[in-house]
PAVOMAR-310426 format. One record per residue: residue number from 1; residue in three letters; x, z, y of N, C-alpha, C in turn. Coordinates in steps of 0.1 Angstrom, whole numbers. Last residue first. Layout:
// residues N
   num   residu   n_east    n_up   n_north   ca_east   ca_up   ca_north   c_east    c_up   c_north
   NUM      ALA        X       Z         Y         X       Z          Y        X       Z         Y
...
***
This chain:
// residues 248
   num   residu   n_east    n_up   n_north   ca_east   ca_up   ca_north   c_east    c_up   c_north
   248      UNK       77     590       929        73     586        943       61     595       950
   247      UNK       98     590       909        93     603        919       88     600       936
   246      UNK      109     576       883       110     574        906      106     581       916
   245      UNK      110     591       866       120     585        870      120     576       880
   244      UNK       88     616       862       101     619        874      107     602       875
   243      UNK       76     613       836        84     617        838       96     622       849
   242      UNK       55     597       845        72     586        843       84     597       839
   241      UNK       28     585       855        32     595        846       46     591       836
   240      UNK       15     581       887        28     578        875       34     588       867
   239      UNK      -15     568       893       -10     584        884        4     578       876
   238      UNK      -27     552       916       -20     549        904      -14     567       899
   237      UNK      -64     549       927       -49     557        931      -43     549       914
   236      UNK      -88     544       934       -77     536        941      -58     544       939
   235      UNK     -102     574       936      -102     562        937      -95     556       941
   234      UNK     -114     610       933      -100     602        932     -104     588       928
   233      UNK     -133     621       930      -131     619        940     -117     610       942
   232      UNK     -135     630       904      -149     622        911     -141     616       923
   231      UNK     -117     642       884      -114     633        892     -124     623       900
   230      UNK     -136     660       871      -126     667        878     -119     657       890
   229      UNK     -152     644       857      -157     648        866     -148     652       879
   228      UNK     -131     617       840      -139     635        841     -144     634       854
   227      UNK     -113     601       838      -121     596        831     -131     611       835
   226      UNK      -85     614       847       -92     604        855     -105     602       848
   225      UNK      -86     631       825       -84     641        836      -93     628       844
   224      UNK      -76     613       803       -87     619        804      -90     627       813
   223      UNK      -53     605       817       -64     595        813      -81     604       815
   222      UNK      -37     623       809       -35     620        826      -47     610       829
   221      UNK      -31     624       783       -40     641        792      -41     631       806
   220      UNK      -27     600       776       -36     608        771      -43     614       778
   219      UNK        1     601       784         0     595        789      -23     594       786
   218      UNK       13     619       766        15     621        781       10     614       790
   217      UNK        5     613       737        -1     621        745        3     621       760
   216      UNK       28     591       738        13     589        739        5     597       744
   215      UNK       59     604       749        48     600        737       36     595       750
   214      UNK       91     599       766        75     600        765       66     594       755
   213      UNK      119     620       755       111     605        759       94     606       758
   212      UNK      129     638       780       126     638        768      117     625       770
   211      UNK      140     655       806       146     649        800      145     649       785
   210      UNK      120     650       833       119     654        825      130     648       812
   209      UNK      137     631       852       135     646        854      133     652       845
   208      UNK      151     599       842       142     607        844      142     621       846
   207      UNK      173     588       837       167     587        846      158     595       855
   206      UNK      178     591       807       185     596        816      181     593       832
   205      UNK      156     579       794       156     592        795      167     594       808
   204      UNK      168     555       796       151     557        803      156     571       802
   203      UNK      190     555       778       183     552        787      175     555       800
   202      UNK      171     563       747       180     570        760      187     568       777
   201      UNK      159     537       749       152     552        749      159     564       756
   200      UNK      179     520       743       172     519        758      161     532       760
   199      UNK      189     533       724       197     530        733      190     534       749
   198      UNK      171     525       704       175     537        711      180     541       725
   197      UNK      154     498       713       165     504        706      167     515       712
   196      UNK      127     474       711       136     479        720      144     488       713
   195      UNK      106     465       690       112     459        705      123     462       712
   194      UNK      100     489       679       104     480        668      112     465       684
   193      UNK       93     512       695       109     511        684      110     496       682
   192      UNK       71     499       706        83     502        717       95     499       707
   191      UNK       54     498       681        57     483        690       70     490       696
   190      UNK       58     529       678        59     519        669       60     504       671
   189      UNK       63     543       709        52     542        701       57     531       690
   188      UNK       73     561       732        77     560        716       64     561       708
   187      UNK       72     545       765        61     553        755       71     550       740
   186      UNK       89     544       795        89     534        780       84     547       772
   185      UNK       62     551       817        73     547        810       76     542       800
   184      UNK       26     545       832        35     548        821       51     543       817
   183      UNK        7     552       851        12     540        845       24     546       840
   182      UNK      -26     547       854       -17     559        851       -6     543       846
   181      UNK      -50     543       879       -42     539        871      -35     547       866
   180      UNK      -91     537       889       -73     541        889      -67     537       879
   179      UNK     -120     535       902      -111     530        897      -92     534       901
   178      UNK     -150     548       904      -137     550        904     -129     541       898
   177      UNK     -189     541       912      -174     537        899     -161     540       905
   176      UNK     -204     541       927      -203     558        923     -194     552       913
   175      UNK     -209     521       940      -220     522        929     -211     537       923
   174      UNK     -190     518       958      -210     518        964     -215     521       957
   173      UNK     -167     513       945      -170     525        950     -185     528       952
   172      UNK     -164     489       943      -170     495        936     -175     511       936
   171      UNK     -140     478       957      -153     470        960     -162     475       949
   170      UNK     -121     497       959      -130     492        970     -139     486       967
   169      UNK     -113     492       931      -118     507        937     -128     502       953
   168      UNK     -104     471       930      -119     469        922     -127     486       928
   167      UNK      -82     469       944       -95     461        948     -106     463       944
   166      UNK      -65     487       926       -66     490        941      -80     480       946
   165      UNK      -63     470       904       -70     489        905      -73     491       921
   164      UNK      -54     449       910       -68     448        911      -70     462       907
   163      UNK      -26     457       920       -35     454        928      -47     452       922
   162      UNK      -21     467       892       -21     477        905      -27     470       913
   161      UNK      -21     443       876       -23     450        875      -31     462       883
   160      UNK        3     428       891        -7     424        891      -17     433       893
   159      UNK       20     446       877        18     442        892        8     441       904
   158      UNK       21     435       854        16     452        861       18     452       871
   157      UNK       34     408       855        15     413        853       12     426       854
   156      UNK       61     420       862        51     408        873       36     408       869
   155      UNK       63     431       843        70     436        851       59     430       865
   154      UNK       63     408       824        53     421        818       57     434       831
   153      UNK       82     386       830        65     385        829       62     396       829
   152      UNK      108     400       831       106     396        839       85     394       840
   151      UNK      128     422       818       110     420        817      100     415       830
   150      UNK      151     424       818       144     418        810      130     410       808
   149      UNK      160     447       837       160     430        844      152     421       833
   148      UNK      131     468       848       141     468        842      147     453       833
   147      UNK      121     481       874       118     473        867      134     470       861
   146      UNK      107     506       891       119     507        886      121     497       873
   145      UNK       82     499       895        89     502        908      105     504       904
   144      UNK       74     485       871        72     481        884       80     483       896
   143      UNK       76     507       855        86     495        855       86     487       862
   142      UNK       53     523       853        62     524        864       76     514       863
   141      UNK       24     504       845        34     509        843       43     508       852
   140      UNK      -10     509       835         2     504        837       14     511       835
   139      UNK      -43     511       823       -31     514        823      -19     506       824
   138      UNK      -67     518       841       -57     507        840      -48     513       835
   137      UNK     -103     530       840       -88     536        841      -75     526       838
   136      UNK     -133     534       855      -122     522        851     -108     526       852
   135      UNK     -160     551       853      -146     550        858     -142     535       846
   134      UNK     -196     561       868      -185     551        862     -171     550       859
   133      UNK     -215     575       868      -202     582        873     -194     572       862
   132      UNK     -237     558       870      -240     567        875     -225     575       877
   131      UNK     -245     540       847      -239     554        845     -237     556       856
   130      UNK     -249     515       861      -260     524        858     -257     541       854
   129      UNK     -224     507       865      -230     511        876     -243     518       870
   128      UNK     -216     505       834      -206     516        848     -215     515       859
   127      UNK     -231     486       829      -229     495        823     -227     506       835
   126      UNK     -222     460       845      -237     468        845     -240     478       836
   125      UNK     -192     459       837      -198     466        854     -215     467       850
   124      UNK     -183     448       817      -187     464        813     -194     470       830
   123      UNK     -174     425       825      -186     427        814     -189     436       812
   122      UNK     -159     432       841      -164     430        846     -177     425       835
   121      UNK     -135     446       831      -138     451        836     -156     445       844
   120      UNK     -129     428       810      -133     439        804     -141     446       817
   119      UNK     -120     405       829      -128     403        816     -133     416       810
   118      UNK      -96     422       841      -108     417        849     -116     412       842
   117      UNK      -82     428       817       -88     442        826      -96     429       829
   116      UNK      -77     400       809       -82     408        802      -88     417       806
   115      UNK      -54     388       829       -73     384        828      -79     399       819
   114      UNK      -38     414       826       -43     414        836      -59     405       837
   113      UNK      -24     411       802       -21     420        809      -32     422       819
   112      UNK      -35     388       788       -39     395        780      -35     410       793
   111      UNK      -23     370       805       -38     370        802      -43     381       797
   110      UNK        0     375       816       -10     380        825      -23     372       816
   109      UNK       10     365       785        10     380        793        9     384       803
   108      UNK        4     341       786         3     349        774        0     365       782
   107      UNK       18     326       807        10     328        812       -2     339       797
   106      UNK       47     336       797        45     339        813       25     339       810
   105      UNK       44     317       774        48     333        774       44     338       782
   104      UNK       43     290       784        36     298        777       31     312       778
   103      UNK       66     290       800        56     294        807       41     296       804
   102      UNK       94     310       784        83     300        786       68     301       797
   101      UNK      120     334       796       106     331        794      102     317       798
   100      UNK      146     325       803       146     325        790      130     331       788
    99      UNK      155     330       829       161     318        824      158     319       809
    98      UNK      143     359       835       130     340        838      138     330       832
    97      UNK      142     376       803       144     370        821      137     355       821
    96      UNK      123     390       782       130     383        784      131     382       801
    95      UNK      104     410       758       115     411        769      124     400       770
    94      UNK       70     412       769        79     403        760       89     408       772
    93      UNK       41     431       759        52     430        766       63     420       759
    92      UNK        8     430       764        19     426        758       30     428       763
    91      UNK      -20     454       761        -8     449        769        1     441       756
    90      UNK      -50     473       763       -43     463        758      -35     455       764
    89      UNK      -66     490       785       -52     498        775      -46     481       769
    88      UNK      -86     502       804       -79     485        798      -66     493       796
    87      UNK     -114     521       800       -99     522        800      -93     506       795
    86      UNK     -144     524       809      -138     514        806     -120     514       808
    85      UNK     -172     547       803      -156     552        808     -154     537       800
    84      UNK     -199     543       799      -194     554        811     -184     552       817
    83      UNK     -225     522       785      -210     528        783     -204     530       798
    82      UNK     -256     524       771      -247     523        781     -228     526       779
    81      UNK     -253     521       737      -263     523        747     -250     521       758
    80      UNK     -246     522       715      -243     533        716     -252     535       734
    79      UNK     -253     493       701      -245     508        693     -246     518       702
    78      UNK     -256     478       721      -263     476        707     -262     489       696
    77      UNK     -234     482       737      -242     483        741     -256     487       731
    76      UNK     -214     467       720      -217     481        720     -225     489       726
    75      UNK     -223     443       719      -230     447        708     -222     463       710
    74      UNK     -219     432       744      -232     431        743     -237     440       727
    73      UNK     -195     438       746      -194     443        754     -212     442       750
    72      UNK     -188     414       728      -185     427        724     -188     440       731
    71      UNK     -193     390       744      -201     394        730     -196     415       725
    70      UNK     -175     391       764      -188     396        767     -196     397       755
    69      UNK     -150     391       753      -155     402        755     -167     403       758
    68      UNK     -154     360       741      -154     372        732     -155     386       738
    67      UNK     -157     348       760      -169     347        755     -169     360       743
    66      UNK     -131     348       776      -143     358        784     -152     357       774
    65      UNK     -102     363       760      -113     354        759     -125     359       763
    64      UNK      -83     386       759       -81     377        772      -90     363       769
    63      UNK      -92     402       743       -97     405        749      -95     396       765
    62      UNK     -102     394       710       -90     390        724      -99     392       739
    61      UNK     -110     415       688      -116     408        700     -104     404       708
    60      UNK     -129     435       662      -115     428        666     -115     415       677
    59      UNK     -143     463       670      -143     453        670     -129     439       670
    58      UNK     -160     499       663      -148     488        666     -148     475       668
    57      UNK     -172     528       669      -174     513        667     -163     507       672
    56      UNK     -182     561       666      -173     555        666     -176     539       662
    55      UNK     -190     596       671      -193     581        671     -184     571       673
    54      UNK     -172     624       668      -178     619        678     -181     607       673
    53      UNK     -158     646       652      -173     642        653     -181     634       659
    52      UNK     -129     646       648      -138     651        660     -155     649       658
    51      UNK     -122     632       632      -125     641        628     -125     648       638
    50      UNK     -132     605       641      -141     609        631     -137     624       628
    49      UNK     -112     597       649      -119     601        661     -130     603       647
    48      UNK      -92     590       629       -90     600        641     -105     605       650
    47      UNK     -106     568       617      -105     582        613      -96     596       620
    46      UNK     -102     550       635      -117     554        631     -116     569       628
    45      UNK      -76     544       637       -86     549        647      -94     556       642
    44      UNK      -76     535       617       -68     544        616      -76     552       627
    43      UNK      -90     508       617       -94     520        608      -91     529       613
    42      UNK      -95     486       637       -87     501        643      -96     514       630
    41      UNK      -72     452       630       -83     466        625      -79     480       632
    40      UNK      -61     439       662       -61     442        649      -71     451       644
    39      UNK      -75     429       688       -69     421        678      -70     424       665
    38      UNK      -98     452       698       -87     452        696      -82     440       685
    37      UNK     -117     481       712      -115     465        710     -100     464       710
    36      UNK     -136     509       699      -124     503        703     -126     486       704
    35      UNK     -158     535       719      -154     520        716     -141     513       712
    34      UNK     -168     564       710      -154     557        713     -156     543       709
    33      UNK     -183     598       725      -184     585        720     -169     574       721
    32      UNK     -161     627       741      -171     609        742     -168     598       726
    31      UNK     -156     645       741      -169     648        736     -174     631       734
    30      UNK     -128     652       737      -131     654        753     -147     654       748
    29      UNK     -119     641       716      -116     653        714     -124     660       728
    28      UNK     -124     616       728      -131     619        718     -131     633       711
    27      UNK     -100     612       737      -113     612        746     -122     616       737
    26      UNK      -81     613       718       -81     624        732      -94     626       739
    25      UNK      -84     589       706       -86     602        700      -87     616       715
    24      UNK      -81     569       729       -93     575        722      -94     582       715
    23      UNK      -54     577       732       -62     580        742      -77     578       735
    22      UNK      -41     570       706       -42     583        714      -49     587       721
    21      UNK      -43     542       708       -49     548        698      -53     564       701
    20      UNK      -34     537       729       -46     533        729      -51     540       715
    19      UNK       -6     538       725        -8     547        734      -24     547       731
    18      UNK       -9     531       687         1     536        698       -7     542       708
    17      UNK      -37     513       680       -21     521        676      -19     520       691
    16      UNK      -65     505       686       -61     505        672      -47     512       664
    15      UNK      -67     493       709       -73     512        707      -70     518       690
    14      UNK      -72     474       732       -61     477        723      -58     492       719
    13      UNK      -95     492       756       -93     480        747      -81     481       743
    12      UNK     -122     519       747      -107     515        748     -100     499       741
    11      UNK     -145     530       761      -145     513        757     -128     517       758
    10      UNK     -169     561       758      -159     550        760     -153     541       752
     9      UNK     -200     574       765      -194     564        761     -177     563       762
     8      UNK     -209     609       771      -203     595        775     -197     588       760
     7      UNK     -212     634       759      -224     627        763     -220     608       769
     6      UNK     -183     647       769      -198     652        758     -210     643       771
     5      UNK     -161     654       783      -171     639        783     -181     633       773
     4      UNK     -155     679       782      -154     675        800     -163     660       791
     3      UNK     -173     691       756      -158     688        763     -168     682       771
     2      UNK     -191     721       748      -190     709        753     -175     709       757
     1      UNK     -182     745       720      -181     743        735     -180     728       738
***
């Protein structure tokens, strides 16, 4: 039986572990072809979305360097032909307050948080307007509305974030491209443990409605739903998949 994105492309950038890794296995369980870009090697990837069947190309790429995504955005094109679905999955988070982030750091993580989507998003626009049912899915996060005092940069670049989901939906709509967001709680992903502590896992949990901490997949199913047909009509929107912990 076809899945909902048998016949599409997708470009997941930081697609090599954790939530990014998920979501192209998911998509690819969905029918689509899978681009990864990503700093590190995405073997592991590979062989997730290989036992789906579906095509698969990787690249190791900063994706907050415009000459390196547009080369990469030129050689999957080279591989797989147009590409459909552009999910900006690659994030840093550093936890620190402003009396103790550099402005290194600060400007580290709206490059990679936020140049990056607009570098990805905008090497992959003569793709997505030729497909014909383009999407651009952001992934953020609801620590925005319930920001937690540490993370002062990575609180301030999903911010960011939301507003170019919300701009790029307007000013792309004309060409049948969607743009949204799902934005995510603290995810138990292997970076989260090794950064943060139980503690703060529990935490988070007790906030929340749903009272269990959120994997990868939760954040997966809410992706590939935006990346489908089923969501043609949905633009400009953020999807907080939080568990309940602001229930906006």
């Amino acid at each position: 039986m076809a899945g909902r994105l048998t016949g599409r492309t997708a470009v997941v950038t930081g697609g090599s572990a954790g939530i990014g890794q998920e979501i192209a296995r998911r998509l690819a369980s969905e029918g689509a072809d899978i681009a990864v870009a990503d700093i590190d090697p995405a073997d592991e990837t590979r062989e997730l979305v290989a036992e789906t069947g579906r095509r698969f190309f990787s690249d190791e790429v900063d994706i907050s360097n415009e000459d390196a995504i547009n080369g990469f955005a030129a050689r999957v094109r080279s591989e797989f032909g147009t590409a459909d679905i552009l999910v900006n999955n690659a994030a840093v988070a550093l936890l620190a307050d402003i009396d103790h982030v550099t402005y290194d750091d600060w400007r580290r993580t709206f490059a990679v948080n936020v140049d990056g989507p607009f570098l990805a998003s905008r090497a992959f626009l003569p793709d997505l307007k030729e497909s014909g049912s383009g999407r651009i899915i952001n992934i953020t996060s609801s620590s925005y509305w319930t920001p937690p005092p540490p993370f002062v940069s990575y609180v301030s670049a999903k911010g960011a974030l939301n507003g170019l989901t919300s701009v790029l939906a307007a000013n792309l709509a004309a060409h049948d491209i969607t743009v949204n967001g799902v934005a995510a709680s603290l995810v138990r992903t292997a970076a989260a443990v090794e950064k943060t502590s139980e503690s703060f896992f529990e935490q988070t949990v007790r906030i929340q409605n749903i009272k269990r901490v959120q994997m990868p997949a939760d954040v997966s199913g809410a992706v590939a739903f935006l990346a489908s047909d089923d969501a043609a009509f949905i633009t400009g929107q953020i999807i907080v998949a939080d568990g309940g912990s602001t229930r906006r």
